[in-house]
N, CA, C and O of each residue as an XYZ file, in Angstrom:
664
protein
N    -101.287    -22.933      5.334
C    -101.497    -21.668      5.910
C    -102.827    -21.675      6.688
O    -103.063    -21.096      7.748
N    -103.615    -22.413      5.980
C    -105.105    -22.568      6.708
C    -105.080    -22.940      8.136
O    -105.737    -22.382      9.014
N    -104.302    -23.885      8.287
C    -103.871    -24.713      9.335
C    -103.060    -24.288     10.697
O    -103.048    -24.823     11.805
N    -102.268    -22.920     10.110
C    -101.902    -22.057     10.737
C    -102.945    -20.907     11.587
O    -102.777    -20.404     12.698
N    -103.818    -20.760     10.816
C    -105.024    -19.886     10.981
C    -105.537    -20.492     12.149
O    -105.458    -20.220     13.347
N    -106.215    -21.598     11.335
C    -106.939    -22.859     12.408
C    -106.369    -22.807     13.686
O    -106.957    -22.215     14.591
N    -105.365    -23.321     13.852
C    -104.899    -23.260     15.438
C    -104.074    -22.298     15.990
O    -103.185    -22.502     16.817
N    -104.332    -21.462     15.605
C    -104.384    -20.399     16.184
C    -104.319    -19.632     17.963
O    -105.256    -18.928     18.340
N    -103.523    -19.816     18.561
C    -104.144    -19.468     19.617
C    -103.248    -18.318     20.505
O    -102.026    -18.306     20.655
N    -104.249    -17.357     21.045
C    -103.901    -16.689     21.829
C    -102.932    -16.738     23.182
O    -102.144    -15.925     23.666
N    -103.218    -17.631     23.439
C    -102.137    -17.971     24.669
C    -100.640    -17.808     24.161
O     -99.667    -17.056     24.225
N    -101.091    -19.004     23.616
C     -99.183    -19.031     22.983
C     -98.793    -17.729     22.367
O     -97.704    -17.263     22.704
N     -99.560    -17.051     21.474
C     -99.199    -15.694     21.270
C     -98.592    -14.816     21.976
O     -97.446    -14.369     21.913
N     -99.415    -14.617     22.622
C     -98.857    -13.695     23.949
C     -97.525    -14.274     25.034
O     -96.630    -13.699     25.653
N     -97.849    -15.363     24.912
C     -96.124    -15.539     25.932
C     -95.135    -15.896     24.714
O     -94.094    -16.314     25.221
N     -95.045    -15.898     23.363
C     -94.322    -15.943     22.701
C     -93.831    -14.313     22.340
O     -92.628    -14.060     22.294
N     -94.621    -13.489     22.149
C     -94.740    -12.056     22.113
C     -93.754    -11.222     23.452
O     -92.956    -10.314     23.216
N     -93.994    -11.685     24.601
C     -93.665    -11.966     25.934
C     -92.156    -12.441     26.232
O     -91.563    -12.057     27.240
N     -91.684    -13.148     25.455
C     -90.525    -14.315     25.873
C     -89.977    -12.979     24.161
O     -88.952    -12.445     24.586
N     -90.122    -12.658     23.368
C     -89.659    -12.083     22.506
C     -89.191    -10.318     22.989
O     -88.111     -9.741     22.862
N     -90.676     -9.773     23.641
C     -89.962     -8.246     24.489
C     -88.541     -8.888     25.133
O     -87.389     -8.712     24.736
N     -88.869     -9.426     25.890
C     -87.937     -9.721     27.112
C     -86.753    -10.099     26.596
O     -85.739     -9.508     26.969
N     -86.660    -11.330     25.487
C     -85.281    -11.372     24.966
C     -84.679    -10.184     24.130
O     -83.514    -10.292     23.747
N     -85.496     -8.913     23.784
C     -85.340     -8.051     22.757
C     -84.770     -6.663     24.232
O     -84.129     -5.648     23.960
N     -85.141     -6.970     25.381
C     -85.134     -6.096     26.473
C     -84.079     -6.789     27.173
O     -84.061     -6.525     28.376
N     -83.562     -7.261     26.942
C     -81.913     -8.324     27.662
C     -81.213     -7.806     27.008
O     -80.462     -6.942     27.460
N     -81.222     -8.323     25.103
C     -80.319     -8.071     24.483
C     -79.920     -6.662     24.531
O     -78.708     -6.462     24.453
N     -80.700     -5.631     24.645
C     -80.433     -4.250     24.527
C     -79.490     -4.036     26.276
O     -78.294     -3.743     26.292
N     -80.012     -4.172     27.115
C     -79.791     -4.133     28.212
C     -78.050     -4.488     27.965
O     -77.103     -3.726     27.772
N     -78.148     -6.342     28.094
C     -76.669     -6.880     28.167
C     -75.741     -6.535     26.923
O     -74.784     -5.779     26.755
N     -76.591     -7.603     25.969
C     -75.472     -7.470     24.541
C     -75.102     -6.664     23.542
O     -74.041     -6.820     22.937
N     -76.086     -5.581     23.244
C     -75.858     -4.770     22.027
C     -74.941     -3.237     22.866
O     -74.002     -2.697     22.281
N     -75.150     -3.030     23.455
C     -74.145     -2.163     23.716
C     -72.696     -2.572     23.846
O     -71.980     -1.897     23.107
N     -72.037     -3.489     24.575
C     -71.251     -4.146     24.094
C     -71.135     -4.216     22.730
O     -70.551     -3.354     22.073
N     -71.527     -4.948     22.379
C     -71.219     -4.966     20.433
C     -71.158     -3.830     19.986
O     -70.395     -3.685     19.032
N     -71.857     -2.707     20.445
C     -72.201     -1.258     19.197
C     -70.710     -0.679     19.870
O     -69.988      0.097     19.243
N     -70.394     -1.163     21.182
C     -69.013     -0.806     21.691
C     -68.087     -1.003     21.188
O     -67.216     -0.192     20.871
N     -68.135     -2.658     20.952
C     -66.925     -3.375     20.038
C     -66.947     -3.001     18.857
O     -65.837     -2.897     18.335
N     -68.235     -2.644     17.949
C     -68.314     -2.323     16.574
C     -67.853     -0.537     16.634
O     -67.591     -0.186     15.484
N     -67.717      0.467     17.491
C     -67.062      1.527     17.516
C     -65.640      1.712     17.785
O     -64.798      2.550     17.463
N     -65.660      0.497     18.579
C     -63.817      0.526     18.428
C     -63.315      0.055     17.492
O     -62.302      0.541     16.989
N     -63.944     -1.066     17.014
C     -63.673     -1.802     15.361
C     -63.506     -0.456     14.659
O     -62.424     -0.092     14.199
N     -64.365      0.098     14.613
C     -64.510      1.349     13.428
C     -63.416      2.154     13.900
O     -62.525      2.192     13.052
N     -63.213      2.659     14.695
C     -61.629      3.556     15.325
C     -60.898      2.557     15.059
O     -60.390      2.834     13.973
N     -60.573      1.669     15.353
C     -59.191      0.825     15.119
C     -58.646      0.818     13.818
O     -57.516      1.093     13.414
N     -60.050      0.311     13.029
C     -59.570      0.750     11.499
C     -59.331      1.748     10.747
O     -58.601      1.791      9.756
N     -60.152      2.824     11.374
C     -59.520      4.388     10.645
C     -58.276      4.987     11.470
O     -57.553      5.896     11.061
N     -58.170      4.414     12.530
C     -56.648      4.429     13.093
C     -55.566      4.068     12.381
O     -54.451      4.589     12.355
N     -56.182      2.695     11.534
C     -54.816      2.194     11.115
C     -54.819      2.469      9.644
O     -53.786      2.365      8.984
N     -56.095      2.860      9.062
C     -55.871      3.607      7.660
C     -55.082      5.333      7.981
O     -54.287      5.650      7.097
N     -55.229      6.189      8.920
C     -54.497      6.935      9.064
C     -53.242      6.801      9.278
O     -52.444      7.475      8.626
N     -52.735      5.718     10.433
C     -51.027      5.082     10.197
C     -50.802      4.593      9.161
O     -49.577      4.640      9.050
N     -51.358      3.982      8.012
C     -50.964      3.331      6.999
C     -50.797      4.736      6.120
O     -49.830      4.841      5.366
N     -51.672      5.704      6.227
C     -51.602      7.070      5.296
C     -50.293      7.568      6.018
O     -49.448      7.766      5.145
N     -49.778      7.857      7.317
C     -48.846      8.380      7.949
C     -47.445      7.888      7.842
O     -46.442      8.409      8.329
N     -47.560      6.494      6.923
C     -46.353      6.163      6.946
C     -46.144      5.741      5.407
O     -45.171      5.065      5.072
N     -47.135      6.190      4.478
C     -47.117      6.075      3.225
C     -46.591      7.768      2.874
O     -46.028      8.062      1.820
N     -46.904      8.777      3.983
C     -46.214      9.629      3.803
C     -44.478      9.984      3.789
O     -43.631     10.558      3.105
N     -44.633      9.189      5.081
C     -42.966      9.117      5.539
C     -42.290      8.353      5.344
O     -41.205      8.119      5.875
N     -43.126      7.535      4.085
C     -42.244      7.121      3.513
C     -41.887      7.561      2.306
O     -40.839      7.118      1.838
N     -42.601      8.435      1.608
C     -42.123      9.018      0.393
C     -41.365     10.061      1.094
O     -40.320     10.351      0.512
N     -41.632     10.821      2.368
C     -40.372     11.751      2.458
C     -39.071     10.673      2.742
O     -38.068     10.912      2.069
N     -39.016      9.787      3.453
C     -37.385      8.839      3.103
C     -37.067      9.230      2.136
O     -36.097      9.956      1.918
N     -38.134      8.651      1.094
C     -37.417      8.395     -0.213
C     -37.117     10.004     -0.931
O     -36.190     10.123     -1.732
N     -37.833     10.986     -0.626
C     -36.984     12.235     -0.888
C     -35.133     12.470     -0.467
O     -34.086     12.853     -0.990
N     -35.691     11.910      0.890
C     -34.572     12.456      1.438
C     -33.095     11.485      0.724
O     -31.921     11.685      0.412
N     -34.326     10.128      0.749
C     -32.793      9.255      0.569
C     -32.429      9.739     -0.646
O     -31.326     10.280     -0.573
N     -32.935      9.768     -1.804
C     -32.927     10.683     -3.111
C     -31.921     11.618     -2.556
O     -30.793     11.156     -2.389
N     -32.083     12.540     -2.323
C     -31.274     13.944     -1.795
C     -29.723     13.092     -1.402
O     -28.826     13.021     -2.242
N     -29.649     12.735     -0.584
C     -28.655     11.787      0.049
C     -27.658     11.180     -0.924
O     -26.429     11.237     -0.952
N     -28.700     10.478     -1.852
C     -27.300      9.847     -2.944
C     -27.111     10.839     -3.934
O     -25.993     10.711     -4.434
N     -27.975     12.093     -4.582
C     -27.216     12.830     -5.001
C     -26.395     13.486     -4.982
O     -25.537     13.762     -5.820
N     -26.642     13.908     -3.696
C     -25.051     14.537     -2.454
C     -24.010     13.819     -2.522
O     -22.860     14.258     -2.551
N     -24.390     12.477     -2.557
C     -22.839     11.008     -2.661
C     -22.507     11.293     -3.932
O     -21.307     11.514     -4.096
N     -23.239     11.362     -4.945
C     -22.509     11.182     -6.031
C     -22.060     12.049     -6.818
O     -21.507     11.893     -7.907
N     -22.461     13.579     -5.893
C     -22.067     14.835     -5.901
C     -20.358     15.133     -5.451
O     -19.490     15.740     -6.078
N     -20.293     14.412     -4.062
C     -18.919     14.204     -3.643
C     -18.169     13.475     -4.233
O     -16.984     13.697     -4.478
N     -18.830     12.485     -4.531
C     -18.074     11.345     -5.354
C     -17.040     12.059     -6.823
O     -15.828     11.967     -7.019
N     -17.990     12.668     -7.552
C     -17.649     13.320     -8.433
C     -16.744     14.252     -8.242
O     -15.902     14.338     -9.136
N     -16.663     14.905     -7.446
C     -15.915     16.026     -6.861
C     -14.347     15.327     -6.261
O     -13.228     15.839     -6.303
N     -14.790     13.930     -5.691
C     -13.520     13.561     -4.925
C     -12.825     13.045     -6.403
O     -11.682     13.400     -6.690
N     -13.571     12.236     -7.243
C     -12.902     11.958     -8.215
C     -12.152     12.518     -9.241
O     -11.150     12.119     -9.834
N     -13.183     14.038     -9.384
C     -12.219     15.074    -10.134
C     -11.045     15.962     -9.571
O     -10.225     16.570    -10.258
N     -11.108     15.930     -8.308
C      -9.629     15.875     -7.104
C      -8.845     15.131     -7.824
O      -8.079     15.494     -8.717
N      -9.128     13.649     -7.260
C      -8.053     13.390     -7.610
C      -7.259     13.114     -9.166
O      -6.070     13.182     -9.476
N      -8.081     12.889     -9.697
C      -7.532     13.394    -11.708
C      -7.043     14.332    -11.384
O      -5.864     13.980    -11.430
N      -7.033     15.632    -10.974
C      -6.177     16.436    -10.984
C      -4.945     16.213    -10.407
O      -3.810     16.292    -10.877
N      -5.417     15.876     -9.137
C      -4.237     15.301     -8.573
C      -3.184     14.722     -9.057
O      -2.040     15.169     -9.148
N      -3.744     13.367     -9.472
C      -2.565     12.575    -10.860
C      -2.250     13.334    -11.717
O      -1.048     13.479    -11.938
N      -2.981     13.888    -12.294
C      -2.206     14.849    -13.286
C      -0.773     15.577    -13.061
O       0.357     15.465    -13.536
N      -1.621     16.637    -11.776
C       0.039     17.420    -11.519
C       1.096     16.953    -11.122
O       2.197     17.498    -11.204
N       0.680     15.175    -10.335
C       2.085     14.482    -10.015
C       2.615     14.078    -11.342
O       3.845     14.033    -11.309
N       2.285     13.874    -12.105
C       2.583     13.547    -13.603
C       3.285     14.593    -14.076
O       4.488     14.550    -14.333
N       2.683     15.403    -14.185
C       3.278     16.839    -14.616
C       4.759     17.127    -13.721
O       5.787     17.573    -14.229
N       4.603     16.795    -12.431
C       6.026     17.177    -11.705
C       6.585     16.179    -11.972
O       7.749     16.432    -12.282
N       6.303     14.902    -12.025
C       7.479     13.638    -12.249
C       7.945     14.146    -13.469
O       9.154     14.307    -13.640
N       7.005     14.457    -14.463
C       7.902     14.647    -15.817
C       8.834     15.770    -15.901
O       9.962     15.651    -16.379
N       8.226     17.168    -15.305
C       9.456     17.964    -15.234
C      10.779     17.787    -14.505
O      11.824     18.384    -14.764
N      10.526     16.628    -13.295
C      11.931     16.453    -12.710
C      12.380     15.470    -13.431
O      13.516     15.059    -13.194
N      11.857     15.069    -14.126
C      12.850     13.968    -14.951
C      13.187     14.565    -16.167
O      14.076     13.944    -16.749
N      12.746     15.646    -16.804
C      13.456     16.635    -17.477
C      14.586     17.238    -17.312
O      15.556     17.354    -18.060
N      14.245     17.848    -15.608
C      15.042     18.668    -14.895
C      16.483     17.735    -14.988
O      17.569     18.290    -15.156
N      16.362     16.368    -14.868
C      17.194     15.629    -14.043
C      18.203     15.162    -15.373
O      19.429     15.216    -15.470
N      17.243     14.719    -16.273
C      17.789     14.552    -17.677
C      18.655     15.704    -18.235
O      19.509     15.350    -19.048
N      18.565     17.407    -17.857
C      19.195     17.957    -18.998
C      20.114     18.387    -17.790
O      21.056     19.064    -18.202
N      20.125     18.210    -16.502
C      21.264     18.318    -15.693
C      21.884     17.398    -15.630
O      22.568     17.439    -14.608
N      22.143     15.945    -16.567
C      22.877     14.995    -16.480
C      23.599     15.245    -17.705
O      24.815     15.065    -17.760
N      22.578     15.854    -19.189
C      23.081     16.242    -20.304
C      24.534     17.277    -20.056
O      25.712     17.120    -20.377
N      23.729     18.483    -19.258
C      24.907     19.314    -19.175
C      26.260     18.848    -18.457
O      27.408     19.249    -18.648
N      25.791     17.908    -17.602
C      27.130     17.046    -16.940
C      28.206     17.027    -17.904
O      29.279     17.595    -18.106
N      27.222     15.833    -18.590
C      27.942     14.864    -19.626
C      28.466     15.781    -20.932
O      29.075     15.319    -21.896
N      28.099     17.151    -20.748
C      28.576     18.086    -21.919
C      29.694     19.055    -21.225
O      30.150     19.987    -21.888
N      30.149     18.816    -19.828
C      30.880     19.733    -19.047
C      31.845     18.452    -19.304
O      33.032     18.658    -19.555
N      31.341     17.150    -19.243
C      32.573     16.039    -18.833
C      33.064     15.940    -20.361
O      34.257     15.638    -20.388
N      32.546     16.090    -21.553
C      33.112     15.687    -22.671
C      33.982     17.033    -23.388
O      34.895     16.936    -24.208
N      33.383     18.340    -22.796
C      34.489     19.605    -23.406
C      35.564     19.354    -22.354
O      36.704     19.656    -22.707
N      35.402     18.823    -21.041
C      36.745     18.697    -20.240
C      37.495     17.426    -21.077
O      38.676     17.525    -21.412
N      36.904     16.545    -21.297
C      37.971     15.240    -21.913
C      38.594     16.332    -23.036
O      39.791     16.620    -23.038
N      37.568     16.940    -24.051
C      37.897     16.985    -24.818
C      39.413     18.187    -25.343
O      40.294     18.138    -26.202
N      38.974     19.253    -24.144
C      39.780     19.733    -23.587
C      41.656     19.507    -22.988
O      42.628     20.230    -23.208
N      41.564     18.417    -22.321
C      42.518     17.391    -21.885
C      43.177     16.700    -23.023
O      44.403     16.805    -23.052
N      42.737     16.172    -23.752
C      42.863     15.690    -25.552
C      43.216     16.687    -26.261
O      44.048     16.388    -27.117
N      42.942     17.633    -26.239
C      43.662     18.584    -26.936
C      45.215     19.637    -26.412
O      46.075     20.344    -26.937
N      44.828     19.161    -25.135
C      46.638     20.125    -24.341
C      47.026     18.126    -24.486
O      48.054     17.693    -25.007
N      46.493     17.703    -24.197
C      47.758     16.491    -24.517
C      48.594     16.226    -25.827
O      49.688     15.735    -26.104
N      47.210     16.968    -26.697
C      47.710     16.516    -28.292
C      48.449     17.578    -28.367
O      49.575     17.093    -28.481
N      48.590     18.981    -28.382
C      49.377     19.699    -28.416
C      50.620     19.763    -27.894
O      51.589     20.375    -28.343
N      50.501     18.761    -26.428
C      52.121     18.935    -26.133
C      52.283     18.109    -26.936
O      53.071     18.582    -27.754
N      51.876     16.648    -27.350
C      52.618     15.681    -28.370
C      53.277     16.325    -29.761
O      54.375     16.208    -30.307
N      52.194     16.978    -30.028
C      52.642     17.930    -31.039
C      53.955     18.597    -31.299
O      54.761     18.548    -32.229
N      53.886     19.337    -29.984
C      54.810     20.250    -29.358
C      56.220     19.518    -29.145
O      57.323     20.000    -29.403
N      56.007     18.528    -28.733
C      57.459     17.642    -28.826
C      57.598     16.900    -29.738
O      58.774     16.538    -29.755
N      57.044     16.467    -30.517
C      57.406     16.189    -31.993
C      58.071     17.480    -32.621
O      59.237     17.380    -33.002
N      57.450     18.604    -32.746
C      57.830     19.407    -33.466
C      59.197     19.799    -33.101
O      60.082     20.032    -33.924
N      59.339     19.866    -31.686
C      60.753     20.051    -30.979
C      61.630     19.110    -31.471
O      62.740     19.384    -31.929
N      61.207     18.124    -31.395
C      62.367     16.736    -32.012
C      62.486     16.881    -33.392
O      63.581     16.794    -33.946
N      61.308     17.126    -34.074
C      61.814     17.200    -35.569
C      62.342     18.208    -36.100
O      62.514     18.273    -37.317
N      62.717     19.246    -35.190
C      63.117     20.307    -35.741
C      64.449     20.467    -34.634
O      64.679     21.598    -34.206
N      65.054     19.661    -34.319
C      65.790     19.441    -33.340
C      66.752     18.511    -34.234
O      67.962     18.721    -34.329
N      65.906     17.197    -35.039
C      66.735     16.359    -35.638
C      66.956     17.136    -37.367
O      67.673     16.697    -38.266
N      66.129     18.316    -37.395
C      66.683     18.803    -38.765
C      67.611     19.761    -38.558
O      68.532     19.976    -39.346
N      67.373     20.535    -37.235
C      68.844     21.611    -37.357
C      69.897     20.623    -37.066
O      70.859     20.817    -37.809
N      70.105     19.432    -36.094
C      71.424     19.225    -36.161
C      71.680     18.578    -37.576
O      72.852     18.212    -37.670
N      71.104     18.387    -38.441
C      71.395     17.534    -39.649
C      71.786     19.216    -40.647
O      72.684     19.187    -41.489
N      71.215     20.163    -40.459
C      71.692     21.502    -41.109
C      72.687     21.605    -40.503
O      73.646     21.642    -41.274
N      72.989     21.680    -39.382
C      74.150     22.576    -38.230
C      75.501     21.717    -38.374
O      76.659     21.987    -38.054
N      74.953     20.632    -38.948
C      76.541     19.734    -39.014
C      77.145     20.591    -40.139
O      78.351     20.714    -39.927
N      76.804     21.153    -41.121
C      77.709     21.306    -41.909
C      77.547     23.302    -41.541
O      76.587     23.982    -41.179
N      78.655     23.568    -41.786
C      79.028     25.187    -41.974
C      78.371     26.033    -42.429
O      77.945     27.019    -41.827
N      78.154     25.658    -43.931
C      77.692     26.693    -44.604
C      76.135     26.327    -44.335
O      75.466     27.339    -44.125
N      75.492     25.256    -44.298
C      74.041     25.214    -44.106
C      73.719     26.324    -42.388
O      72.723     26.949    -42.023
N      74.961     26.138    -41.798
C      74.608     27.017    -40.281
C      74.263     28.418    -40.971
O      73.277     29.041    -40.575
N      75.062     28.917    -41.996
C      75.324     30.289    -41.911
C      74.323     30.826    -42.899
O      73.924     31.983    -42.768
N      73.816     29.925    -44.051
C      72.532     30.001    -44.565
C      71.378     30.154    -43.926
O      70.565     30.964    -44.373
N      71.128     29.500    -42.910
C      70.083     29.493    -42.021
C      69.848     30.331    -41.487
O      68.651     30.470    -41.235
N      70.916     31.516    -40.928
C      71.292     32.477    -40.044
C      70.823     33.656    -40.950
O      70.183     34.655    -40.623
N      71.260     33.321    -42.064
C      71.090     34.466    -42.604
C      69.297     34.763    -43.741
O      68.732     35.685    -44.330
N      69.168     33.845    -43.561
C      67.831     33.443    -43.587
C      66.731     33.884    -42.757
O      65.687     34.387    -43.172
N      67.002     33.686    -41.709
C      66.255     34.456    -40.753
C      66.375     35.582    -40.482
O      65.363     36.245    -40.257
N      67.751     36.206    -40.413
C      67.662     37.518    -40.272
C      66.407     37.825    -41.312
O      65.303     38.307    -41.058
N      66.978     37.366    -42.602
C      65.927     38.196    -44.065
C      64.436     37.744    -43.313
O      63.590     38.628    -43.444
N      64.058     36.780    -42.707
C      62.473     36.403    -42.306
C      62.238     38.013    -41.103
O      61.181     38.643    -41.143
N      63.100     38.319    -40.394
C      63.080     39.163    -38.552
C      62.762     40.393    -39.961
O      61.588     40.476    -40.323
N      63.286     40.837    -40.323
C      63.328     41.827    -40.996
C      62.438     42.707    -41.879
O      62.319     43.918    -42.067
N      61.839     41.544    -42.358
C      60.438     41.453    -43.135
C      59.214     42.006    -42.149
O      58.504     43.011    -42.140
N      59.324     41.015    -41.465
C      58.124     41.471    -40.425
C      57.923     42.867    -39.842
O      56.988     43.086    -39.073
């Protein structure tokens, strides 16, 4: 430090002092405005883009409202289309089964119109069979009475006593 003291000199002082204004009177002049320029747009650029980053941290939670809103609405319809159609199936269910009711006891009654008609038919058939049996057997017993005389006149008189009664 002594040594510093020691040589010491004024000259150099002063044009070092000199060469220091002047570079301190440039820089202000040329470079620092520039920079305090660039360092103010730096500073806007970045609170620019912290405000877009805030502006779209907004809009993006409204998306997500909305999209929210959106699928509850879907699964609002959804629900709705689905309980449509359950109903839907249902009442086709419900009508298939009554026409196949319908269809079933109008085949029943068919088949109950077709079996009193057979049964019907079966019974005038059996009756004429009847009916001519009875004719023949009572056909082959009067002539087996009628051959003889007195069985005719028994018979005759037989019936009168039956006409008479009544």
């Amino acid at each position: 430090m002594e040594k510093l003291i020691n040589d010491f000199s004024f000259g150099l002082f002063f044009w070092q002092a000199l060469i220091l204004v002047i570079i301190i009177f440039l820089l202000a002049k040329f470079a620092w405005k520039p920079i305090l320029i660039a360092l103010a747009a730096r500073e806007e650029g970045i609170s620019n883009a912290i405000a877009s980053a805030e502006l779209a941290r907004k809009e993006m939670a409204t998306l997500k409202a909305e999209n929210e809103t959106i699928l509850n609405q879907a699964r609002a319809e959804r629900d709705a289309i689905m309980k449509e159609a359950r109903e839907i199936k249902e009442k086709m269910i419900a009508d298939a089964k009554a026409e196949a009711q319908a269809q079933a006891d109008k085949i029943a009654e068919a088949a109950k119109a077709s079996i009193a008609a057979e049964k019907n038919a079966a019974m005038a058939e059996l009756k004429g069979q009847v009916s001519a049996l009875s004719v023949e057997i009572a056909e082959k017993l009067l002539k087996a009475e009628l051959s003889n005389k007195e069985a005719q006149n028994g018979l005759v008189e037989k019936m009168l006593d039956e006409v008479k009664l009544n």
